[in-house]
N, C-alpha and C positions, 0 to 999 in steps of 0.2 A: 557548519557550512556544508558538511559531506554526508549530515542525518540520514538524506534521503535513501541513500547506500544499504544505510542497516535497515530502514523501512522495508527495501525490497529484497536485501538480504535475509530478513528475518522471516522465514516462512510461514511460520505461523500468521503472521496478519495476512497470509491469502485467505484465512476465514472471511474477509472484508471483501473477497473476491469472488469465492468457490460458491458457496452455500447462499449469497447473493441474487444468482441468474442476474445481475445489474448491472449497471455503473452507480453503486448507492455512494459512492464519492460524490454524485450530481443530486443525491437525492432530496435536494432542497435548493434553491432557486441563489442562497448565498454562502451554501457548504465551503465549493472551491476557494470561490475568491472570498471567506473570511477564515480560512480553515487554511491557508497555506504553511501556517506553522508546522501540521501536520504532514502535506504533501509534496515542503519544499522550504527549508527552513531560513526561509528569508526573516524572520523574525531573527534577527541573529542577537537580541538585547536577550534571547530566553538561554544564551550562551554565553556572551560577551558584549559588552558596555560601549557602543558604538558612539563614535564624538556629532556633534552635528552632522559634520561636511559627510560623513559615512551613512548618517543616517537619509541624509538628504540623496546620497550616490544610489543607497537600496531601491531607495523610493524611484529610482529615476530606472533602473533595471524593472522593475513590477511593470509599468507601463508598457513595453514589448513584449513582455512574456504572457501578460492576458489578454495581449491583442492576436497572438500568434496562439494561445488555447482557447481562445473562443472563437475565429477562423479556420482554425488547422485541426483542432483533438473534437471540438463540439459535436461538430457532425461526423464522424465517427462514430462517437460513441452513439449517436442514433443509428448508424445504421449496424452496430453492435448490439441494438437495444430489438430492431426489427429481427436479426435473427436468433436472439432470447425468444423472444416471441412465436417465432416461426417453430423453436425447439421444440415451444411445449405444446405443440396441436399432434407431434407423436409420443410415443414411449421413448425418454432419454434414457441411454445407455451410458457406461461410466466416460469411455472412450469419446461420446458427447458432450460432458461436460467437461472433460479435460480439454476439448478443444476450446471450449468458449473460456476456462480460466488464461490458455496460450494466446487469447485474443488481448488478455486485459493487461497479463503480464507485457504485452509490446507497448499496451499505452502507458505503463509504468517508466518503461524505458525512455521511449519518447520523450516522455516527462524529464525524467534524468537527464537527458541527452542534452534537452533544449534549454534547462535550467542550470547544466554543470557553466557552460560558458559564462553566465553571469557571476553566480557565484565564486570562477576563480578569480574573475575579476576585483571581485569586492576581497577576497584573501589576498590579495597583493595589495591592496588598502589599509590591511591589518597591522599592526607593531608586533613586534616579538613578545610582550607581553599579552596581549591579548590572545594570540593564536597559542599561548600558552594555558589561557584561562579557557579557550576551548577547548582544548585537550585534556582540561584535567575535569570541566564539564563531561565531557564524553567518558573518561573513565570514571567518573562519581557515579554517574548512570552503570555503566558497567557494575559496579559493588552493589547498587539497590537493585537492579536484576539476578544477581548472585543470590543476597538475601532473598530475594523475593519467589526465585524458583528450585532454585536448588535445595533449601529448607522443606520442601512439600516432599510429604512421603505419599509410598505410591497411592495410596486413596485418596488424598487432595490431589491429587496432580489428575487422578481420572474423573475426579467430581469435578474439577474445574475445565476440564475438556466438557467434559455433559453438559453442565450449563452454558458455557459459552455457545455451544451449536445447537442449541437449544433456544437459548435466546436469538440468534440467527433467524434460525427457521421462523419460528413463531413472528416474528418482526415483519417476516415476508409472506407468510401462507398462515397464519391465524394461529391457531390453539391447535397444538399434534393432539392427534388419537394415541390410546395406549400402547399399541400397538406399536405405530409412528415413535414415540418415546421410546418404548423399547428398542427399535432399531437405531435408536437414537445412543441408547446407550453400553449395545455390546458393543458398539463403532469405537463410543471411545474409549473402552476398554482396548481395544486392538492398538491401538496405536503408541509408538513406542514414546521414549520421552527422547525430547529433544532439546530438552533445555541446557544440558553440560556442553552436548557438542555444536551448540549454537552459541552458548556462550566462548566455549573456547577460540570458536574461529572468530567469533567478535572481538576478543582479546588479541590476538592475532592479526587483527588490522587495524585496529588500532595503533598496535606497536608500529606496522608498514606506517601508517597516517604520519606519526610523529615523524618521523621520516621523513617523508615526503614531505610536511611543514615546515622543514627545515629553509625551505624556498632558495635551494642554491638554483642555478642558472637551470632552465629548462624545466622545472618543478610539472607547472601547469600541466604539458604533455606528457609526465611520467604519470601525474594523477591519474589523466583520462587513459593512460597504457593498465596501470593498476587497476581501475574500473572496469575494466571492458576484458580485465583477465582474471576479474576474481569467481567469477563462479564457476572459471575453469582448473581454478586451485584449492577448492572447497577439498577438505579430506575424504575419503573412503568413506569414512563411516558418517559421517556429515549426508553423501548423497544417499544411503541405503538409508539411511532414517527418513530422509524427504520424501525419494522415490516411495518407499511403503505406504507413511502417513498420507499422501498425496491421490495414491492408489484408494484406501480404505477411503477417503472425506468422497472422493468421485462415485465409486459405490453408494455410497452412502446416499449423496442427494440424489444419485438417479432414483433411488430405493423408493425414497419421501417423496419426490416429487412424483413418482409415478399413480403411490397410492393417495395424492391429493383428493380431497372428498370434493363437491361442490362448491360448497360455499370457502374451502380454502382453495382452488381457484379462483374465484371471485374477490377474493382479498387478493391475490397475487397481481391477478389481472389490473384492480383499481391500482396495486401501487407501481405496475410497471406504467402507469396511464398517468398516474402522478411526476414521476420519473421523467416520463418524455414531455409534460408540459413543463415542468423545468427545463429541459434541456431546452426546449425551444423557445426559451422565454431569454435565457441568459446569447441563443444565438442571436434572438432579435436586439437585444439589447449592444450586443459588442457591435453590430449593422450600424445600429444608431449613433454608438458612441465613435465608430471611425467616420462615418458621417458627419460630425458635429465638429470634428481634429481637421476633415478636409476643408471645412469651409471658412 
């Protein structure tokens, strides 16, 4: 119910953000709205065993909430996309790209914002058992993250940096130069590992979660108190890890994107062109479809 939390808690997935210049969450015409398992875990069967009448409650929440992101976030993120755009007709600076990641993390929030209310809606729907069976979902995930990150010594954990922003890049500006590779990969050598004290503070609210699922009287508002104060109770070393990593990735693509050859403009260019005729396909489409609700 509260996935979306660790999605934008977990820093790391701002690779989906940073090294982007996008909104590549729009970057196909039925990402959003077939992909909200990922951006908002209304699918809550991939947690807990919803009965009809629940299933049917979900499905009746979807309906406002894609009519309110295809109205309200759609265009935004075009004119998000215009000053991408606008970015790269000069030399970005790191400080450049960090403002455009500060632009994406607000639509993250937004997202959160406008999607917390339904969802605690549908958690007051829940049994005691089931908000049990999502809680011990979220901590099962916690133990294959353990295994999954904490087992990598430090040369897996820098090779798996490399390729991932690697794969990034390439995705969006073609084939790196040697060169491009290179700077590609003393970056993720620089950066620290963030997997223990990501994990711990995941562990860490979780505990709070159970808690708070306990659903005595007032629940709902402690959640949204809890949410809206948790990245202000992130540990010490929590934020020097983020602030560093966050610093080096911003370098980083200003670096590559500055020494873009031709023809990887060209590529960036067709997919930021790709990009916006999605976006403006799914605004026309949400036009059409409240159009079709009024009449």
């Amino acid at each position: 119910m509260l996935e979306v939390i660790d999605v934008l808690f977990r820093w790391t997935r701002l690779w989906l953000v940073i090294a982007i210049f996008s909104v590549s969450a729009c970057s196909s015409s039925t990402y959003v709205y077939n992909r909200l398992d990922f951006l908002l875990p209304w699918y809550m069967d991939d947690y807990v065993d919803l009965n009809a009448e629940q299933e049917a409650y979900l499905d009746e929440l979807l309906v406002p909430f894609l009519a309110w992101h295809r109205a309200q976030e759609l265009p935004v993120y075009l004119t998000a996309l215009n000053r991408i755009e606008d970015s790269l007709n000069e030399p970005l600076t790191p400080a450049g790209v960090g403002a455009l990641v500060t632009d994406f993390e607000s639509v993250w929030l937004r997202l959160q914002g406008e999607g917390l209310t339904q969802l605690l809606n549908l958690g007051a729907r829940l049994s005691d058992e089931q908000i049990a069976a999502f809680l011990e979902a979220l901590w099962e995930q916690q133990r294959e993250f353990e295994e999954e990150y904490l087992e990598r010594t430090e040369a897996e954990f820098y090779q798996d940096n490399y390729d991932n922003t690697l794969d990034t890049f390439q995705d969006y500006i073609g084939r790196l130069s040697d060169v491009q590779r290179q700077w590609v990969r003393d970056s993720s050598r620089q950066l620290l590992r963030s997997d223990q004290v990501w994990l711990q503070e995941r562990a860490l609210w979780l505990t709070q979660l159970a808690v708070l699922l306990e659903r005595k009287p007032g629940w709902q508002q402690r959640v949204r108190a809890a949410i809206s104060a948790r990245n202000d109770t992130v540990s010490a070393d929590y934020q020097r890890v983020y602030e560093h990593n966050m610093d080096a990735i911003y370098q980083l693509t200003a670096q590559v994107l500055n020494a873009r050859s031709e023809r990887q403009s060209r590529h960036l260019k067709d997919k930021l062109a790709d990009i916006r005729q999605d976006l403006e396909a799914l605004i026309a489409q949400g036009k059409t479809d409240t159009a079709a609700r009024s009449d």
